[in-house]
C-alpha positions in Angstrom: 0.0 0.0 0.0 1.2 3.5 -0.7 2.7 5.5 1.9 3.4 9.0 1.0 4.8 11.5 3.1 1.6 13.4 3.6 -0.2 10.2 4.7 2.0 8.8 7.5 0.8 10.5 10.4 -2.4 11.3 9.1 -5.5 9.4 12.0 -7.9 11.6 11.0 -9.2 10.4 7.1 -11.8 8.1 7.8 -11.2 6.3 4.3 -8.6 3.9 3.0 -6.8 5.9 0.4 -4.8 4.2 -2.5 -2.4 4.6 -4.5 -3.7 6.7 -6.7 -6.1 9.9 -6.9 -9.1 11.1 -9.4 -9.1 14.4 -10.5 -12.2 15.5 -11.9 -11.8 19.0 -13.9 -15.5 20.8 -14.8 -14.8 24.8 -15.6 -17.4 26.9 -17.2 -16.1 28.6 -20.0 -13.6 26.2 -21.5 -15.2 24.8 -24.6 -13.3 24.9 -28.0 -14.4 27.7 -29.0 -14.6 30.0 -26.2 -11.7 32.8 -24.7 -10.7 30.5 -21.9 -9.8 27.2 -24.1 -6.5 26.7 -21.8 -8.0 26.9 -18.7 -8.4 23.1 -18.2 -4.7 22.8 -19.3 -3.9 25.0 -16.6 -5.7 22.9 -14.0 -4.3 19.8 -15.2 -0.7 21.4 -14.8 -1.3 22.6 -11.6 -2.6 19.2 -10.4 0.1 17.0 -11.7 2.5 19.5 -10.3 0.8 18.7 -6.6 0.6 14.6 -7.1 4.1 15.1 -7.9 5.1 17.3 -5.6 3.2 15.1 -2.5 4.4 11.9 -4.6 1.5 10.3 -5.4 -0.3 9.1 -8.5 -3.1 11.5 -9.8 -5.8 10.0 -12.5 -7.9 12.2 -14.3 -11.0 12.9 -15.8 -13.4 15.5 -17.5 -17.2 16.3 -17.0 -19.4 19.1 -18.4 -22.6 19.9 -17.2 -24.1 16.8 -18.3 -22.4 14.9 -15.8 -23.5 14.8 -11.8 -19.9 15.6 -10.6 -21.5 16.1 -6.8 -22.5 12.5 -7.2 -19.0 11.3 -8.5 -17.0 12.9 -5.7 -19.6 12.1 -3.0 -19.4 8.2 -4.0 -15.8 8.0 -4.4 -15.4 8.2 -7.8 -13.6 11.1 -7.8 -11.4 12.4 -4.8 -10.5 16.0 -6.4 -13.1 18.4 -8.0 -11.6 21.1 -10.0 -14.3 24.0 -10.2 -14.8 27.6 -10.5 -14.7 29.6 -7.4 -18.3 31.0 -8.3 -19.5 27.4 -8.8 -21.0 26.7 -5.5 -21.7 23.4 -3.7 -25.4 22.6 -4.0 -27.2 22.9 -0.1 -27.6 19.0 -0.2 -23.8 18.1 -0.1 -23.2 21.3 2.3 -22.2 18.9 4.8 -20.3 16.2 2.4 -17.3 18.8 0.7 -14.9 21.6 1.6 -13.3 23.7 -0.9 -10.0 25.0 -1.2 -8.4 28.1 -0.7 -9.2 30.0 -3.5 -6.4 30.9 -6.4 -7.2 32.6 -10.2 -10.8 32.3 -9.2 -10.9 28.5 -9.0 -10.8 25.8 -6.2 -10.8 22.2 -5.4 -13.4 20.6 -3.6 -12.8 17.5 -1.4 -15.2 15.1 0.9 -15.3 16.9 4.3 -14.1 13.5 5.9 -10.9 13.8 3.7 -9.5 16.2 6.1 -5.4 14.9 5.7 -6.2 15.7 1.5 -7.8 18.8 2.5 -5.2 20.0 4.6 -2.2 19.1 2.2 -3.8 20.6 -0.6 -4.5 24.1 1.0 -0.9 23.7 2.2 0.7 23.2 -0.9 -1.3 26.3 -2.6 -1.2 29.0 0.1 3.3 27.4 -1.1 3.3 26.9 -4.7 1.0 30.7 -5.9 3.6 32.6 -4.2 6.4 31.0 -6.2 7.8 32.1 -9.5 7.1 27.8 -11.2 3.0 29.1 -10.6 3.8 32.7 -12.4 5.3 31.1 -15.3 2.5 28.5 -14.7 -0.3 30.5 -15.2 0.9 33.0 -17.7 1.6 30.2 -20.3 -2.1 29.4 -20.1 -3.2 32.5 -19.5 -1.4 34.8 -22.5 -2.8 35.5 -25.5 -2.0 33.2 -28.9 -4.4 35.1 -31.0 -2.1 35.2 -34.2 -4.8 37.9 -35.6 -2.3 40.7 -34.4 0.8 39.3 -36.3 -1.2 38.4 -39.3 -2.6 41.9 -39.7 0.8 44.0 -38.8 3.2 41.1 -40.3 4.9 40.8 -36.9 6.8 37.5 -36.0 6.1 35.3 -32.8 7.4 32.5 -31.7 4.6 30.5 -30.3 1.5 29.0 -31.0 0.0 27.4 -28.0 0.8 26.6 -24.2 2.2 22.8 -25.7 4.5 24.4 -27.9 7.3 22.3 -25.9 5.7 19.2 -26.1 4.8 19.2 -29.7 8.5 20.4 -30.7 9.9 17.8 -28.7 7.7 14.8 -30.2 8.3 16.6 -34.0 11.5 15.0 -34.4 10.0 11.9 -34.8 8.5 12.9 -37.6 11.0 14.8 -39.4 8.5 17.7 -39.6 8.4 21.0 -38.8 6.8 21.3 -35.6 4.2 24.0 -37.1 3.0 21.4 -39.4 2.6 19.2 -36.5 0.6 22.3 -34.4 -2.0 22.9 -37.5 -3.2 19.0 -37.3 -3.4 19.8 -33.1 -5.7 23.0 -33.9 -7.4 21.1 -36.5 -8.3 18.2 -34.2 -9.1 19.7 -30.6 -8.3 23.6 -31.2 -5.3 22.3 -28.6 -8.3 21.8 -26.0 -6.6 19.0 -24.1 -9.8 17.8 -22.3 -11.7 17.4 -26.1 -13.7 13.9 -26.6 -15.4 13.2 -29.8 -19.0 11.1 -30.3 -16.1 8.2 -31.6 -14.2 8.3 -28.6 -11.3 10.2 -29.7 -9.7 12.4 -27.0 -7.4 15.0 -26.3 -5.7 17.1 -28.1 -4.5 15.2 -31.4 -7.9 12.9 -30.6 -6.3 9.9 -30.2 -8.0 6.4 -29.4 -7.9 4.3 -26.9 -7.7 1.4 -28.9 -4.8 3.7 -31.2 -2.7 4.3 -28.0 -2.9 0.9 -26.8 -0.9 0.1 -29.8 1.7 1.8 -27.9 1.5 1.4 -24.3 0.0 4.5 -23.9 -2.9 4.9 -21.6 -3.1 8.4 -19.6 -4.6 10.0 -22.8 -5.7 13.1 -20.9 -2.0 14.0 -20.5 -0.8 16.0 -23.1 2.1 14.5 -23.0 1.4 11.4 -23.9 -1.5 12.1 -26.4 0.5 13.8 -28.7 3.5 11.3 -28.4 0.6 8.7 -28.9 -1.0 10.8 -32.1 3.1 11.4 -33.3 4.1 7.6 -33.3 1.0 7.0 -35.0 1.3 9.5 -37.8 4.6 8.1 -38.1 3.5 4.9 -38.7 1.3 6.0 -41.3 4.3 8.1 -43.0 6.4 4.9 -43.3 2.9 3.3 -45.5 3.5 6.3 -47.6 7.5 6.6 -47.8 7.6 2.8 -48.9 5.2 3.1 -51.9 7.7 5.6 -53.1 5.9 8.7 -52.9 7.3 12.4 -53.0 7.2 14.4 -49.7 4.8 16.3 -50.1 2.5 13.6 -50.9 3.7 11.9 -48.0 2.5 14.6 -45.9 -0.9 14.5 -47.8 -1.9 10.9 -47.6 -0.9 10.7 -44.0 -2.8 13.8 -42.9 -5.9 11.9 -44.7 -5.0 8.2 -43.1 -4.8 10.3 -40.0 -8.4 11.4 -40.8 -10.5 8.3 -42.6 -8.1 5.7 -41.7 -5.1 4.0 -44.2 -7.6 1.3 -45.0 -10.0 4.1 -46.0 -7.2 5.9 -48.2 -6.4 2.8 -49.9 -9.8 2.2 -51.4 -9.4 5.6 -52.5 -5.9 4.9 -54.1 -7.7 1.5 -56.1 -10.4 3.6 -57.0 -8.4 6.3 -58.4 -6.2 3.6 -60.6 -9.2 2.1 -61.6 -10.8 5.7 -62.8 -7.2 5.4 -65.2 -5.8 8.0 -63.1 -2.9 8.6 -60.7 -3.4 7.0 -57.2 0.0 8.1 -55.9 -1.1 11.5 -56.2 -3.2 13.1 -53.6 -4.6 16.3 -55.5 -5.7 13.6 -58.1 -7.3 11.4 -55.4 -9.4 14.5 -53.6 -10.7 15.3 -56.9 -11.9 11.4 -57.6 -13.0 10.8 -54.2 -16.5 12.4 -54.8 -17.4 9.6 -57.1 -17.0 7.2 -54.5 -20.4 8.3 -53.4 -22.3 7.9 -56.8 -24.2 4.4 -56.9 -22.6 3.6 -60.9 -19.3 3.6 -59.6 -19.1 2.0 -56.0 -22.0 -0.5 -56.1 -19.6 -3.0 -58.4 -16.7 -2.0 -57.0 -15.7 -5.2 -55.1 -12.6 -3.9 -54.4 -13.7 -1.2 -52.5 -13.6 -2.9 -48.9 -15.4 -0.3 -47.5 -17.7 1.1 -49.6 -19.4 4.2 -50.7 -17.2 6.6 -49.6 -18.4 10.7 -49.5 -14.7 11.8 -48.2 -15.5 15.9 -48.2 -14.8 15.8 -44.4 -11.4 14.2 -45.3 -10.4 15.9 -48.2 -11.2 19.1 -46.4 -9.6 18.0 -43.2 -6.2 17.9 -45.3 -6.7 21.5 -46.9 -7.4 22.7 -43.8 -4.8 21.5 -42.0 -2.1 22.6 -44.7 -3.6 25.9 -44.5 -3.5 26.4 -41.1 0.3 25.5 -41.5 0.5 28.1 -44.3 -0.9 30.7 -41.6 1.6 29.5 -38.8 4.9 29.8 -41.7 3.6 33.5 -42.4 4.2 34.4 -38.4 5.5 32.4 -36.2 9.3 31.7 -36.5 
């Protein structure tokens, strides 16, 4: 059994406590297209920095309003509630949780019987907000990385999003530039690390479960490890692309649309574009055969076609957006 060093001479916690804590993060004002798109970032930070700091293991999760969060944390489910300071507990669980000092108008709300967690956690804030590791903290989530500015004045910057270490670091196993690599992260969450899709893709390059597993990677709601899991994927992709001989910028192309539909997906799109008399290994020719994938005449006889009828704008569209995007990063940020 774990036995950190805030737990030792704690007799007053009236539950067993593991190895490991749930962290439950529900802010208002966080969705992907709203001003405050980091703020969950920010709490995740902040919360890994104080499992690490206290040594011990901190899981985590994500709820909007849908979810009955007071439930979760009142069962057990969760042991940590990250909320907004204006969020109040509802007068049933009065009693049942006790909030945090307050810091950047948030809190964390813990059972009233978890007094040792309480305690440590108000201790470790009222340490780590005076510090300068919570200044630098909260101003990489915090600051602006509106690129409207630069694109009007033709300015230069040098940074795209709060991850901009993390996705530079994971780059090189590409061999891309790391703002190629930042579009596909806008393109897929808007860099909202706390993003799930109806398909179950999650976090900020929307990886799967089932994806990551590939890879030993489980803690998806890191962003570490999502975007090493989405980056060891693409690069698996790549290599599909880089053995069938094709230039690099096609290379790019096909994986961005693998990365989208799936390589299964893509290569009924390369047979049907061969069988159309035209080049497969191209992608510009592919996007503009794809649409006949959808027409009864040509993918009803097609037995080839493993998959089927196949509309494709949202892939096709997927690729020019993200090349785009990365068109608009090369324009200002250095």
């Amino acid at each position: 059994m774990w036995e950190g060093p805030w737990r030792k001479d704690c007799v007053l916690c009236s539950r067993t406590v593991t190895d490991s804590l749930v962290a439950l993060i529900h802010l208002e004002g966080c969705g992907m297209y709203d001003e405050n798109v980091y703020v969950s970032g920010f709490q995740y930070t902040l919360l890994s920095a104080m499992a690490d700091t206290l040594g011990f293991n901190m899981m985590f999760d994500v709820a909007d309003n849908s979810v009955d969060r007071w439930r979760m944390l009142l069962s057990g489910e969760v042991d940590v509630l990250a909320m907004d300071v204006e969020d109040t507990v509802p007068s049933l669980y009065a009693r049942d949780f006790v909030s945090s000092m307050p810091f950047d108008d948030f809190v964390w709300t813990v059972r009233s019987e978890d007094e040792c967690l309480f305690s440590k956690i108000n201790q470790w804030l009222g340490f780590m907000i005076k510090g300068s590791d919570y200044a630098e903290m909260r101003q990489r989530f915090s600051r602006s990385y509106d690129l409207t500015p630069y694109l009007d004045s033709d300015r230069k910057t040098d940074r795209i999003s709060p991850y901009d270490g993390i996705v530079r670091r994971y780059t090189r196993l590409l061999g891309w530039d790391w703002r190629l690599l930042s579009a596909v992260i806008y393109k897929e969450s808007r860099f909202m690390m706390e993003a799930c899709s109806h398909r179950g893709a999650v976090g900020l390059m929307q990886v799967r479960r089932a994806t990551a597993g590939i890879f030993g990677i489980t803690d998806l709601f890191n962003p570490d490890e999502n975007v090493r899991a989405g980056v060891l994927y693409l690069r698996q992709l790549e290599e599909r692309y880089e053995e069938m001989g094709l230039d690099s910028a096609n290379v790019v192309k096909f994986t961005l649309a693998s990365y989208n539909a799936g390589a299964s997906r893509i290569d009924d799109c390369i047979r049907f574009t061969y069988a159309q008399g035209r080049d497969g290994l191209d992608w510009e020719t592919v996007a503009a055969t794809i649409p006949m994938m959808a027409e009864p005449e040509y993918y009803e006889d097609a037995e080839y076609l493993r998959h089927g009828k196949f509309h494709g704008r949202e892939t096709i569209r997927y690729v020019r957006d993200v090349l785009s995007k990365y068109e608009e990063y090369l324009s200002v940020v250095e």
